[in-house]
C-alpha positions in Angstrom: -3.3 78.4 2.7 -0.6 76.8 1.3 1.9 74.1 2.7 5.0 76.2 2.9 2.8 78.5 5.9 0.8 76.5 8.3 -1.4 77.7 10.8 -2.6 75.9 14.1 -5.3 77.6 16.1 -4.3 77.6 20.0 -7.6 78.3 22.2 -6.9 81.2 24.3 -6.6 80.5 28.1 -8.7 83.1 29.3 -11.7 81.4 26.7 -12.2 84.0 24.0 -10.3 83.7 20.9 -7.1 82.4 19.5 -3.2 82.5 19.3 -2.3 81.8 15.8 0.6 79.7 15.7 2.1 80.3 12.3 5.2 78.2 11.1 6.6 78.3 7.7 7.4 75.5 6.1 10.6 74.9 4.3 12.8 73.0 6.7 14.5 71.3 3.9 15.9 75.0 2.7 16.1 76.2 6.3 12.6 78.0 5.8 14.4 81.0 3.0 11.8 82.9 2.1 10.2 82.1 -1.6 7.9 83.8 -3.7 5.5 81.1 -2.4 6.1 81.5 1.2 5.7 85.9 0.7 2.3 85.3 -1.1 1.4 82.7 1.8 2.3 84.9 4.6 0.6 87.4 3.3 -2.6 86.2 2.5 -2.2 84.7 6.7 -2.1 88.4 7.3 -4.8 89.1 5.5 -6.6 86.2 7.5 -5.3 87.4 10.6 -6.6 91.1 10.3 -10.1 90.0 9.3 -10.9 87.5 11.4 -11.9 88.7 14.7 -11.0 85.4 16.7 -7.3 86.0 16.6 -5.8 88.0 19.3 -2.2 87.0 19.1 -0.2 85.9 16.0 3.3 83.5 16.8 5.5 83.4 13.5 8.1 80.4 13.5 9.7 78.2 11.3 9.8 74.3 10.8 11.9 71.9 13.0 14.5 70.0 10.7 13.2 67.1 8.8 14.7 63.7 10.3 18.2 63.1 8.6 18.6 60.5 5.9 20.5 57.1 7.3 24.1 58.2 7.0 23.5 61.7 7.1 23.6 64.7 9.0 20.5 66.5 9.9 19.5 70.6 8.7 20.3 73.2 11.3 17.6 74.6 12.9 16.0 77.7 11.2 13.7 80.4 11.5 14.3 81.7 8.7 17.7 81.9 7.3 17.1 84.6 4.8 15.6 85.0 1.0 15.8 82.5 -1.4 18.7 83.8 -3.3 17.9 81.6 -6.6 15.7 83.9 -7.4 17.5 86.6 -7.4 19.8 85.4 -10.6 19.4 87.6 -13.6 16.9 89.8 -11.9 16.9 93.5 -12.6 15.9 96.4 -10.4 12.1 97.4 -12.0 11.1 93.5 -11.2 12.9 93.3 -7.9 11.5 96.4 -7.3 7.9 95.3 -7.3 8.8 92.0 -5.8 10.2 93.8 -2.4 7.7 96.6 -2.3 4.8 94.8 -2.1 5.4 91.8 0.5 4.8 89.9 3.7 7.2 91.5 5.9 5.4 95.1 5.4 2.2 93.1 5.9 3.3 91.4 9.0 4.7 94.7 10.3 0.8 96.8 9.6 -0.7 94.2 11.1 -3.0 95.8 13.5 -3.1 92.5 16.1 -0.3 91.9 18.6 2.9 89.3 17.3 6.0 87.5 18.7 8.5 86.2 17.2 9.4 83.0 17.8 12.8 82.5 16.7 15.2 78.8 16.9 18.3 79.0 14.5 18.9 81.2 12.0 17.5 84.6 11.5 19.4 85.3 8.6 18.8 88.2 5.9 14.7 87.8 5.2 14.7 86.0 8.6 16.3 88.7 10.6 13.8 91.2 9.0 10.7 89.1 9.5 11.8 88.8 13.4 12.3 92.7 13.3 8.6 93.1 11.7 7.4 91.1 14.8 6.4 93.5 17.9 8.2 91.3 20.1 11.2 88.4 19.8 11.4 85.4 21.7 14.6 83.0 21.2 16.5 80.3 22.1 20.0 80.1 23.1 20.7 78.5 19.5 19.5 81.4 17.3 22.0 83.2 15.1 20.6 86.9 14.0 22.6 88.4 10.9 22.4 90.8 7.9 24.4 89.2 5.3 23.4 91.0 2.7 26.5 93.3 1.7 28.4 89.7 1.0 26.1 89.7 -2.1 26.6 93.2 -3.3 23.2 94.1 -1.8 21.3 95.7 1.7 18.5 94.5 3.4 15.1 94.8 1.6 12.5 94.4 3.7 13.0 97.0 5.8 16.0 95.6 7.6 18.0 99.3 7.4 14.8 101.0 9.3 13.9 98.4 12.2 17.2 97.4 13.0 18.6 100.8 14.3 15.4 101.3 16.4 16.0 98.2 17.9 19.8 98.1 18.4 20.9 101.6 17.7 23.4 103.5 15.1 26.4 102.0 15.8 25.5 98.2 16.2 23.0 98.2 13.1 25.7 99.7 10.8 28.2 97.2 12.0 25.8 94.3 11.6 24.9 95.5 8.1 28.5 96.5 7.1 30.4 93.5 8.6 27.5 91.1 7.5 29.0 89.2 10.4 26.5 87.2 12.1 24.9 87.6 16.2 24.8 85.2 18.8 21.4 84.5 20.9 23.2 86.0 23.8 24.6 89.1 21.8 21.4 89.6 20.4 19.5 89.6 23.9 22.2 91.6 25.4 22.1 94.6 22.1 18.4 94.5 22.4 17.1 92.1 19.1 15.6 89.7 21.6 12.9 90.1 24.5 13.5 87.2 25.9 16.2 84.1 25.9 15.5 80.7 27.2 17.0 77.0 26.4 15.2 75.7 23.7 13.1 73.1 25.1 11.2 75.9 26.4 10.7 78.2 24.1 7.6 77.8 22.9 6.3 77.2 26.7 8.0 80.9 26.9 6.4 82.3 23.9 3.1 80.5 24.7 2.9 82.2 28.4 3.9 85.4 26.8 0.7 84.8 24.1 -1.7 83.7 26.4 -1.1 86.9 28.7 -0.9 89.4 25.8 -4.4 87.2 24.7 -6.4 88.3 28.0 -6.2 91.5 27.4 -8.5 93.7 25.7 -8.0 93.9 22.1 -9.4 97.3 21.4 -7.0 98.5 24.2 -4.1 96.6 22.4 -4.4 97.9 19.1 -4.5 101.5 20.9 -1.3 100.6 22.4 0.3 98.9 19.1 -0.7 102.2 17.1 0.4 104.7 19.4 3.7 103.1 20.0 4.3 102.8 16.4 3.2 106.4 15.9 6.7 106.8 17.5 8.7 105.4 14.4 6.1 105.7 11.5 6.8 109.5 11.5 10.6 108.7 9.9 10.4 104.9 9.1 7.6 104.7 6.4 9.3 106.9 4.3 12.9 105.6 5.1 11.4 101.9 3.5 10.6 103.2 0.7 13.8 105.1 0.6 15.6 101.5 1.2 13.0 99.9 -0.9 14.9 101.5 -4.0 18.4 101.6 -3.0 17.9 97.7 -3.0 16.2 97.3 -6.3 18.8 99.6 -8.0 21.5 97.1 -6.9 20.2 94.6 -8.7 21.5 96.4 -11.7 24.9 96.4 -11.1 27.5 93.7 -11.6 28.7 93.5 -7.8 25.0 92.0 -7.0 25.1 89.4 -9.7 28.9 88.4 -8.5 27.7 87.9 -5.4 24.8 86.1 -5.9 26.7 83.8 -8.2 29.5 83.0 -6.0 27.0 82.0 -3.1 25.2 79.5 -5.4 29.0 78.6 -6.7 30.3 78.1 -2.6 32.9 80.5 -3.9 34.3 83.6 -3.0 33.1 86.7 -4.6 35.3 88.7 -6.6 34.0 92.0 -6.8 33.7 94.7 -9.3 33.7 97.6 -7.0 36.2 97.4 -4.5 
């Protein structure tokens, strides 16, 4: 596995199994998702579907480095979205491939039971990998968002589809329209979040929540997990691929590389297509 995802086996309580605890592992860019992170998470899925000890998988990201002497310390992240440097001079068949095959859809098909455990951003990516998670634990410092249409683009990894389910018409299309960003609270009260605590305990939250989801049969769970999603697979499999394309095909217009441009400049787009 590579640095950038790291995985600590918790024992289960209950003596059979594990929780994997899986943090990624880019404090220093607020944990953006890479092409290095995507391959890593998705080989942990791959881990994670195959190996018969895990009954519970915990995403988070990486607590802030210490701060230089003299200098202020990183936010706190789960993941505060793609990393948009690779997205310069990109064009839609490559972006295409890139966003089609990846570790959010692997995260979301995985057939074992995970949380989300989200401090800081979830931002873009991050917002979508919390989304893929069956269930979203955060503290009252997270910041959910889909900033996406500041760049000229949507969400890609499925963003469009879970969203809605989770918060509904109205409230998804503003998120995604607005690209304005959501508080913990917000999010808890619209429906993003399970569960909000102070975040000293958040993983004690997220843990208890693990351990009891751990104790219980796992053929029973992934019963549960299928027929649930039985309820949105009808409509959202073929709505991500639908979005799958939309996103690449922006990719060839000028509007994405103006945006992308002026967030690596700190500038403010001017766009093409008003």
């Amino acid at each position: 596995m590579s640095e950038v995802v790291i995985i600590e086996e918790i024992p289960c309580e209950s003596g059979d199994g594990l929780i994997a605890k899986v943090t990624i592992n880019r404090p220093d860019k607020l944990n953006s998702l890479n092409q290095e992170v995507i391959s890593a998470l998705k080989e942990m899925c791959s881990w994670a579907e195959s190996n018969d000890s895990v009954r519970c998988v915990v995403i988070c990201g990486a607590s802030p480095n210490p701060a230089p002497e003299g200098k202020r310390s990183k936010p706190h992240a789960f993941v505060a979205g793609a990393d948009i440097t690779e997205f310069v001079g990109k064009g839609s068949q490559e972006i295409f491939e890139m966003f089609s095959d990846n570790a959010i859809e692997a995260i979301w098909n995985l057939n074992k039971p995970t949380i989300a455990m989200v401090d800081g951003f979830a931002l873009g990516g991050g917002c979508e990998v919390a989304c893929s998670c069956d269930i979203r634990i955060v503290s009252t410092r997270a910041i959910f968002g889909t900033p996406e249409i500041k760049l000229g683009l949507i969400p890609g990894y499925g963003g469009t589809q879970r969203l809605v389910h989770l918060v509904g018409y109205g409230r998804a299309m503003e998120m995604m329209m607005t690209g304005n960003n959501v508080s913990a609270e917000e999010a808890y009260r619209i429906g993003i979040a399970n569960h909000l605590c102070e975040p000293e305990l958040l993983e004690e939250k997220t843990m208890d929540i693990a351990q009891t989801i751990a104790s219980k049969s796992m053929h029973t769970l992934g019963v549960a997990k299928q027929t649930i999603r039985a309820a949105l697979d009808n409509g959202i499999s073929k709505g991500v691929a639908i979005e799958a394309k939309a996103f690449a095909n922006l990719f060839d217009t000028e509007d994405k590389e103006i945006g992308v441009q002026a967030f690596l400049n700190r500038s403010n787009p001017e766009w093409k297509h008003k």
